[in-house]
PADO-860893 format. One record per residue (C-alpha): x negated, y negated, z negated. Coordinates in steps of 0.05 Angstrom, whole numbers, plus 5000, padded with zeros to 4 digits. Each point is the difference from the previous one (the first is absolute). Example, Ala and Ser with C-alpha at 12.3 -4.5 7.8 and 13.67 -1.06 7.14 Angstrom:
# residues 2
475450904844497349315013
***
This chain:
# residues 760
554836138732504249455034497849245004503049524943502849405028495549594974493650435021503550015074500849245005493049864980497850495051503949765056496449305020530252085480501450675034503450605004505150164935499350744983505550204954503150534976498350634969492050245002500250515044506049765044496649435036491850114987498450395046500549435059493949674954494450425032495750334979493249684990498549744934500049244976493349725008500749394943494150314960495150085051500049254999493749754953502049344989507050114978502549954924505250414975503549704940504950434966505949794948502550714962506649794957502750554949505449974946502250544958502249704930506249715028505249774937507950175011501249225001496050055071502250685021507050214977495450654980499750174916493650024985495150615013494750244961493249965037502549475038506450075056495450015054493050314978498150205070500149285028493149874958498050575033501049815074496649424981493750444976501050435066499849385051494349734967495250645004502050205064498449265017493049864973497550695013503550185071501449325031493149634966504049534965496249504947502950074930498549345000506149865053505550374970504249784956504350374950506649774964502950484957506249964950499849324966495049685052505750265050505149364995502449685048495049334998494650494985501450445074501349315037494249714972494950555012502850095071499149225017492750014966496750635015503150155069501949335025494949514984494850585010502050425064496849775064502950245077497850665000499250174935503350614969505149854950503650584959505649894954503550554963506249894941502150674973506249834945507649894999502949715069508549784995504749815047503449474969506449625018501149215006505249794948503249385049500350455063500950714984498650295064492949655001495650564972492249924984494150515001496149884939493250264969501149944913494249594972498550214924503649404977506450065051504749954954507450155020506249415011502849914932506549574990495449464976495050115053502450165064493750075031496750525046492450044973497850505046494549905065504450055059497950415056500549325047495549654954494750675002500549945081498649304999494450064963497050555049501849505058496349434967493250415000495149865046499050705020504050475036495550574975504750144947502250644965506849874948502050554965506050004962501250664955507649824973506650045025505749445015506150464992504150054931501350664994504649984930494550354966492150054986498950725007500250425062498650674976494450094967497249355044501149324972502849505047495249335003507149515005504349734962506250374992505049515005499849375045500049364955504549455023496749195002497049505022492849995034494649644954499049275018492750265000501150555048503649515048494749494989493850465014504950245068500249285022493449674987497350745039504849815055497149275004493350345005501950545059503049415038494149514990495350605023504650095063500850734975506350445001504650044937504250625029497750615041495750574992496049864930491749975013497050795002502650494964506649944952500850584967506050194948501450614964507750165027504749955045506349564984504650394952494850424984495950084928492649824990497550524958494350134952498250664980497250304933494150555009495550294939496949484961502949385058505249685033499749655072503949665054501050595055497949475050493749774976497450664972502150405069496649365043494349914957497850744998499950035075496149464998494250294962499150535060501649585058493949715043499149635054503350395050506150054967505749705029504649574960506150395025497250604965498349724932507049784997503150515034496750534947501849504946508450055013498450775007497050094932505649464969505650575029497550574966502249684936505849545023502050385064504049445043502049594942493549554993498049695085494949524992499849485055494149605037501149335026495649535026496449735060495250545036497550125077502250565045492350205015499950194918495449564965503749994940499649464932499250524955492050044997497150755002493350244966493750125040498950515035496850494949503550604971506350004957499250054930504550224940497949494939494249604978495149924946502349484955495249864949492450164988499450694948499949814922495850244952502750665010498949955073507150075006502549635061506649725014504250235075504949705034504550595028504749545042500350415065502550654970506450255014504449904935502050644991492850284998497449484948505850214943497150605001493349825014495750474948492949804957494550415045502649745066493749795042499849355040493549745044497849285021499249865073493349895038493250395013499250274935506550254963500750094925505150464974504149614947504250424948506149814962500549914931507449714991504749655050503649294972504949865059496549865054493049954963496450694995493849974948494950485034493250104983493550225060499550745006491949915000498649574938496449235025503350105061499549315040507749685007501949345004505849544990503549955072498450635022505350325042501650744978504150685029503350524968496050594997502350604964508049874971501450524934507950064987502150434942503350634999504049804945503949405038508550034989504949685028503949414972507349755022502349194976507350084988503549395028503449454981506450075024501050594942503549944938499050274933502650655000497450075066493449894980500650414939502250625047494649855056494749994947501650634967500550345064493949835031496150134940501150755006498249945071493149794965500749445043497149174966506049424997498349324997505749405005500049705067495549385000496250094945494350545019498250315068503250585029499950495051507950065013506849724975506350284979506249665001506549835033501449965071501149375031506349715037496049935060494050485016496450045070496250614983503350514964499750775014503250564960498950665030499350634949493650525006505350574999502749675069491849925027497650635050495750624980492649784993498550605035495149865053502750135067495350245057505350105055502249235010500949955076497449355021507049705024502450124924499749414948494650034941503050094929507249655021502749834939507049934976503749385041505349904971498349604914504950184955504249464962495949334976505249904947495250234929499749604951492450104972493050115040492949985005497049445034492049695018497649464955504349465045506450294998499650375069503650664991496950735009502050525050502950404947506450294971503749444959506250184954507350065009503249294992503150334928493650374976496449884929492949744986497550634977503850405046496449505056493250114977500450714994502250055072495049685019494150194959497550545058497949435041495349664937494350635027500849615082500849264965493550264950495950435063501549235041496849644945493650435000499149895062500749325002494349934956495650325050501249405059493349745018501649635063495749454973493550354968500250705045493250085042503550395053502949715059506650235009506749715035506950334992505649775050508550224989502450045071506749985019501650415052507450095010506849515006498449304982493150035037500749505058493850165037497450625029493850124948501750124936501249344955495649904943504249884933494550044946492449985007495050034938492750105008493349904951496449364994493550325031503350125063496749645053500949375018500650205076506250434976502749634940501649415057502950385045507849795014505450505004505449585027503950084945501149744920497250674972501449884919501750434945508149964979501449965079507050155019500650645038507250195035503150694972499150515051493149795023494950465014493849894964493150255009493449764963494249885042493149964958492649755020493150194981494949375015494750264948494350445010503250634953505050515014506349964953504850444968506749704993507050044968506049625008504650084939506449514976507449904992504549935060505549485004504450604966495049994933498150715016492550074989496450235071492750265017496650155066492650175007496449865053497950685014500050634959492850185012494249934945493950055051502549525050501149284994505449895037498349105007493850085038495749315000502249525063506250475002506849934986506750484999507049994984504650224953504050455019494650205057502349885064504350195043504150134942505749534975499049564945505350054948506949645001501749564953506550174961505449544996499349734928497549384976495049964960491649874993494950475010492950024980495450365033492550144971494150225059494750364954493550055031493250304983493350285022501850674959505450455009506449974963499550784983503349974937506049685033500850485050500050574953506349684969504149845061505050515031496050035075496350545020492349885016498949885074507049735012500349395047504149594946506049675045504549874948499449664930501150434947505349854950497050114934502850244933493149944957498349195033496649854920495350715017499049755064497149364983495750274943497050425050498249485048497149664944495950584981497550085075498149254995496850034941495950665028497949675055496249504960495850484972497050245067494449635030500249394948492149944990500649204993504750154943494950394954502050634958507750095019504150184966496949954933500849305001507249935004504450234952504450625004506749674990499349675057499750065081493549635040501849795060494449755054501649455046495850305047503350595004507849865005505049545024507649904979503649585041507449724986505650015044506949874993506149915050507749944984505050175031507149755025504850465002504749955060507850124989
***
């Protein structure tokens, strides 16, 4: 619950610029961590602004039931966890203003008596607004434009009121400037471009559509000038580099986005940054918090959502942004002391997305310190999960940090496709009975999550591929490669880009995969491309199975680029993923390079995976994905059952060396590769794949069967689990049938994607 007003008031008594997109220009931070925690005598205030009930008189958007922006309250909920129970903030200090405590004399006012008339020099302040931002236009000069944040009374110019009532970004930075502090940390999770519409995708956009035209507020402009007064008296700088770290949620032009998951919504920034922060510690380098944050923003909005950093930070990387001690990472926290039932409530925060909205009763969590307690769950509420203590008067408490332990997904999962916006009624009508013989879930774009869209191609589309599985070669595995000859060389040269429907992520960003002809019908659209629902469905299961954050092994996977548009002699490092409980010694170690998931990778690269074993087990492994063509790939590790192949301390490459990687074709498109890892071998899997046992696997099979494929690996995972689990009691009669168990100590899934630019 947010602060009233009233209950507020009567509580309340530079450097070096670094722009541009995270991941462009971080890596010149450093790489030790910031150091603003270790300092006892410091306060850190925080200020958490979220609006979600905006009316249409403020945001040109009809109304929308549950609220237009639902996720926004739920930022708010995420900063403020992660906050008090990673970063030892007081409740006491932080301040929430939600909906109609949101206006624009209720933000000023909170900022100027909480942070202003409370922060001291060194002190760290954090101030977060997740809502509607607008770009807005100056009705006496219109080539004067204004970057605005939408307070929940903001209402737009009418003819009688010509009147701006929004908090300009200039005001926002003046406040910063006026704090005492330069330990700051603003986040803004909203956008600043009007974009003609509130939807992208199945993603809602946090702007106004259209840009309002006015005059600013005499408020605004009076707030701006009596701040200015107060910079000059103080000698201090009203221009420049803002104080620490200024963080927005896109690039100019680009959409802010919120995304819609089982059971909650949330701003892709603040979710993707605040789950990294559950795990990081105190040798975590600010580069890579953020650096991980744009990668896990791109697997839903691809290049379309950049976030940028801003702010005033040294070359020798002490950062603003405070990190958590130095203890291990955690996934959630213990909320609230068990009811009468003993029932206990969880805060699930640092879990991927996609795991939690599938997230099964029976799944086992286990609190931190010398003497774990299993936790079960009951029932997941969002981001809550009721659990209950395996051993009955188990001793938990309220505060106590908690891991993953054992994640059950059912068998039973489908797959469901938002058809978009930008379809009419027939279209719909068409779509709908189409996919429902597929046996495939619809929702309307917008309104409930989704794994995929379906709709019309755009005018303009960066990443589009449309190669056919007739034109793909034999999966056949071929022993005979000489080493000079490419791996799996695909097609190079796309067919036409001119059809007229197309699946797409959750953001609009195309799929490698056949689109229609420009004159094609809906159904006839659908049907063609109903064969790839089994790769889109197999990509979904395994997406539930990433554990980057909760896995116990210590892995690291590295995509290598090896061929043209490599500049140095060692291969260049394009994408690098690796487990939380990697160690410190490694996790800091600098590769010379912005390695992030979505990098862009030239067409005709060679590409080779290169994968590392810092835990004390040997591993299994499998790589298995789409290519930037949408055909649905797998490559073991090794063929053989009896020998791990990732021996601990070790690491190897895929393909071996001194064979070639593979080249990349010449299409556009995304690809998204899954590393499956485990202390068991993947023996089912094997059986199923077209290689003979004892191969040396040098090229990636093409499959037809990607949906048996992915069962199987699930089936291997969920095998493993029931090997040499003593400290999980009588498995598996404790989980249900319908569903796989998964130990975090006994598998890792790690992400990566790349995309490629084709060349002419």
């Amino acid at each position: 619950m947010g602060l009233t007003r009233r209950e507020f008031l009567q509580r309340s008594s530079g450097a070096i610029a670094i722009g541009g997109a995270l991941g462009s220009g971080l890596w010149a931070w450093g790489d030790r961590a910031g150091q603003v925690l270790a300092a006892p005598t410091s306060r850190k205030l925080a200020l958490l602004i979220g609006i979600s009930q905006y009316p249409e008189a403020v945001s040109d958007i009809p109304p929308v039931k549950g609220g237009l922006l639902p996720g926004a309250l739920t930022d708010v909920e995420m900063q403020r966890q992660v906050l008090q129970h990673r970063f030892g903030f007081q409740p006491a200090d932080m301040v929430t203003l939600t909906d109609e405590q949101a206006t624009w004399a209720g933000i000023t006012e909170a900022f100027q008596a909480h942070l202003l008339e409370q922060a001291k020099p060194g002190d760290v302040v954090v101030v977060h607004i997740s809502g509607l931002g607008s770009r807005v236009r100056s009705a006496t000069d219109p080539e004067q434009l204004w970057d605005s944040i939408v307070p929940i009374d903001g209402g737009l110019p009418t003819s009688d009121r010509p009147l701006i009532a929004d908090l300009t970004r200039a005001t926002l930075e003046q406040l910063v400037r006026s704090l005492p502090t330069s330990q700051v940390v603003t986040l803004l999770d909203l956008g600043f471009s009007n974009l003609g519409t509130s939807l992208q995708g199945n993603l809602r956009i946090r702007a106004r559509p259209n840009a309002p035209t006015g005059d600013l507020h005499p408020q605004d402009l009076a707030l701006q000038e009596s701040l200015g007064d107060r910079l000059r008296a103080a000698k201090a700088t009203l221009s420049g580099p803002l104080p620490g770290l200024f963080l927005t949620a896109a690039a100019s032009g680009q959409a802010a986005l919120e995304g819609r998951w089982s059971g909650f919504s949330a701003g892709l920034l603040t979710y993707a940054l605040t789950q990294y922060l559950w795990d990081a510690t105190a040798g975590t380098a600010l580069s890579t918090v953020l650096t991980q944050t744009s990668s896990s923003i791109k697997r839903l909005s691809g290049a379309n959502q950049e976030p940028q950093a801003n702010g005033t930070l040294s070359r020798d990387g002490t950062s603003a942004y405070p990190l958590v001690p130095a203890e291990a990472g955690a996934d959630g926290v213990i909320l609230v002391a068990p009811d009468s039932a003993r029932t206990l409530r969880l805060w699930a925060g640092g879990l991927p997305p996609s795991a939690l909205s599938a997230y099964s009763p029976g799944s086992l969590w286990e609190t931190l310190g010398s003497a774990p307690q299993l936790l079960r769950v009951q029932i997941r509420d969002g981001l809550t999960l009721r659990v209950l203590p395996v051993i009955e008067g188990a001793s938990v408490e309220p505060g106590q940090p908690v891991q993953e332990r054992v994640r059950l997904l059912p068998r039973s999962v489908g797959l469901t496709i938002a058809l978009d916006s930008s379809l009419d009624r027939i279209e719909r009508v068409d779509a709908t009975s189409a996919f429902t013989a597929a046996k495939v879930s619809l929702v309307n774009a917008g309104e409930q999550s989704a794994d995929y869209l379906f709709g019309k191609r755009r005018a303009v589309e960066t990443t589009v591929a449309a190669v056919s599985l007739s034109e793909l070669p034999n999966p056949a595995v071929q022993t005979d490669v000489p080493p000079s000859q490419p791996v799996l060389e695909m097609p190079s040269s796309p067919v036409s880009l001119d059809g007229k429907y197309g699946l797409f992520y959750p953001g609009c960003v195309p799929l490698g995969i056949e689109l229609s002809t420009a004159d094609e019908a809906v159904k006839t659209a659908v049907n063609r491309l109903t064969p790839q629902l089994r790769s889109l469905f197999a990509m979904k299961l395994l997406r539930l199975t990433v554990n980057a954050s909760s896995s116990r092994l210590s892995v690291r996977a590295i995509l290598e680029q090896m061929g043209p548009g490599s500049t140095t002699a060692r291969p260049l490092p394009i994408v690098q993923q690796e487990t939380v409980s990697i160690p410190n010694r490694l996790s800091s170690k600098r590769l010379g390079a912005a390695v992030e998931s979505g990098a862009s990778v030239p067409a005709g690269s060679t590409l080779r995976y290169r994968l590392q074993n810092a835990g004390d087990q040997p591993l299994y492994g499998m790589l298995m994905g789409l290519d930037n063509t949408g055909q649905a790939i797998a490559l073991p590790l090794s063929t053989s059952t009896e020998q791990p192949p990732l021996l601990p301390g070790s690491s190897l490459a895929l393909p071996a060396e001194p064979f070639p990687g593979w080249v990349v074709p010449n299409v556009p498109g995304l690809a998204e590769i899954f590393l499956i890892l485990s202390v068991a071998p993947f023996s089912q899997t094997l059986a199923g794949l077209p290689i003979a046992p004892g191969a040396t696997p040098r090229q990636a099979i093409a499959l037809s069967n990607p949906l048996d494929v992915a069962q199987s690996i699930l089936q291997d995972l969920h095998d493993a689990t029931s090997i040499n689990s003593p400290s999980l009691g009588n498995f598996p009669s404790n989980f249900p049938g319908d569903s796989y168990a998964l130990d975090v100590t006994r598998w890792a899934t790690l992400h990566l994607m790349y995309r490629v630019e084709a060349t002419a």
